[in-house]
C-alpha positions as CSV (number, residue, x, y, z in Angstrom):
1,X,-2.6,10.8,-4.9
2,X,-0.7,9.4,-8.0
3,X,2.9,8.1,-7.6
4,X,4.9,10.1,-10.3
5,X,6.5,7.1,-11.6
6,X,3.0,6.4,-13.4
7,X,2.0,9.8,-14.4
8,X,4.1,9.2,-17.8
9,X,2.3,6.2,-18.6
10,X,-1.4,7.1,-17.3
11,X,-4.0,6.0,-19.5
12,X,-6.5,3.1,-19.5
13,X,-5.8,1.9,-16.2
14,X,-6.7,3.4,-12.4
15,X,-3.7,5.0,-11.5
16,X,-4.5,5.8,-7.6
17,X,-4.2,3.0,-5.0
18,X,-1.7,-0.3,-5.7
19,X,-1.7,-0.7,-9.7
20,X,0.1,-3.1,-11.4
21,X,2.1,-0.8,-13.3
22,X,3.1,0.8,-10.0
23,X,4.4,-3.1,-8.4
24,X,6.3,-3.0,-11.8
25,X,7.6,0.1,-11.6
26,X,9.6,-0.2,-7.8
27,X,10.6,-4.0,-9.0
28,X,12.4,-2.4,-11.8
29,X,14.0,0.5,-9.3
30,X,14.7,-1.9,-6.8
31,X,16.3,-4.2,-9.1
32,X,18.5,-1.6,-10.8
33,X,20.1,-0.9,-7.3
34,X,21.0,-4.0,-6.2
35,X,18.0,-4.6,-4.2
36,X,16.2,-7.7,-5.8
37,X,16.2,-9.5,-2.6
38,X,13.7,-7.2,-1.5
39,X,10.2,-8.6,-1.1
40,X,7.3,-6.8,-2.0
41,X,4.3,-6.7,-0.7
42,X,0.9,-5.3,-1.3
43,X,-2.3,-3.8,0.3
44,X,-5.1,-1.9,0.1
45,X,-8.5,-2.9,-2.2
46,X,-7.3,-6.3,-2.7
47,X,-9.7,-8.9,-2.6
48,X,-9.8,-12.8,-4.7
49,X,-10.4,-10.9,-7.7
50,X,-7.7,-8.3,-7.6
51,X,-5.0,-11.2,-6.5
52,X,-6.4,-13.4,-9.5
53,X,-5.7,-10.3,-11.9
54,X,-2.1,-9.5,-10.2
55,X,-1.0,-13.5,-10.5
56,X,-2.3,-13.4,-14.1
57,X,-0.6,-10.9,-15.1
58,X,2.7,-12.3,-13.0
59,X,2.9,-8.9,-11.3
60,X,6.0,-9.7,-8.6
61,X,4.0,-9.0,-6.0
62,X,5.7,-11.4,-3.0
63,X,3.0,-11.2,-0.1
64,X,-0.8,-9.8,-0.7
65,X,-2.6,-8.3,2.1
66,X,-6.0,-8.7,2.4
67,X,-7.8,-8.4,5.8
68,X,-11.0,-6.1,5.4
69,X,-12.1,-8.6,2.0
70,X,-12.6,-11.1,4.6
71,X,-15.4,-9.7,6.4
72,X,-19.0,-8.8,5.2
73,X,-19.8,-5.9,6.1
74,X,-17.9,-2.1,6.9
75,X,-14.9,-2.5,10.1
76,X,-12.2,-0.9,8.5
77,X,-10.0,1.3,10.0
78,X,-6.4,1.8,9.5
79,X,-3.4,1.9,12.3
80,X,-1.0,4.1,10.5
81,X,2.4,5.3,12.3
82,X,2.0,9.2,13.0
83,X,3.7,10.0,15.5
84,X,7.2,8.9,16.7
85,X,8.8,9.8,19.9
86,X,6.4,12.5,19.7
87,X,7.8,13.5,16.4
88,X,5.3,13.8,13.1
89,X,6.2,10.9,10.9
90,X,3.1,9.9,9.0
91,X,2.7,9.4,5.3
92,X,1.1,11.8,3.4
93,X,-2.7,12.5,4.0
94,X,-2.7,11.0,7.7
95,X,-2.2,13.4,10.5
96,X,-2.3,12.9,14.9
97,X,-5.5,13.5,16.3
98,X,-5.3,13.7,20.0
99,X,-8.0,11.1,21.8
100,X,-8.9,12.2,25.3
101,X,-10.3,8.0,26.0
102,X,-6.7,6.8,24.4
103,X,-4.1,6.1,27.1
104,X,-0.2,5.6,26.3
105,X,0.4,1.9,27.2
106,X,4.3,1.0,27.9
């Protein structure tokens, strides 16, 4: 999935995922509206490298999240929102999937 802010602008670069062009893109929209006191922050494939390459470039990246480059070897998993008072609201590509060993906890 490719934001359609970048699709103009695709070229040399990976457009999928968090790009820099991307973190540029929303600080310019969020500025425009008002919104600069809106922090943003990042996840997803970032490790020491990627946050080296982001700070070089002063991408305005405000907080970098970076849990699974922490650990040798594979224990991700992601905990994404999908279902609100039993109402769909998950981002695109994640769905509910009913687990029968899952109990609701209040």
């Amino acid at each position: 999935m490719v934001d359609k802010s970048i699709v103009p602008i695709m070229g040399n670069f990976a457009p999928t995922g968090v790009c820099k062009e991307l973190v540029q893109n929303v600080r310019k929209a969020l500025d425009a509206e008002g919104f600069d006191y809106v922090k943003i922050i990042v996840s997803g494939g970032f490790d020491a490298k990627k946050v080296t390459a982001f700070e070089k470039a002063k991408i305005p990246v405000d907080t970098y999240a970076v849990g699974s480059s922490f650990f040798d070897g594979n224990i991700n998993f992601t905990a994404d929102i999908v279902l609100l008072d039993g109402k769909p609201c998950a981002k695109a590509g994640r769905q509910y999937f009913p687990n029968p060993k899952l109990e609701l906890v209040k």
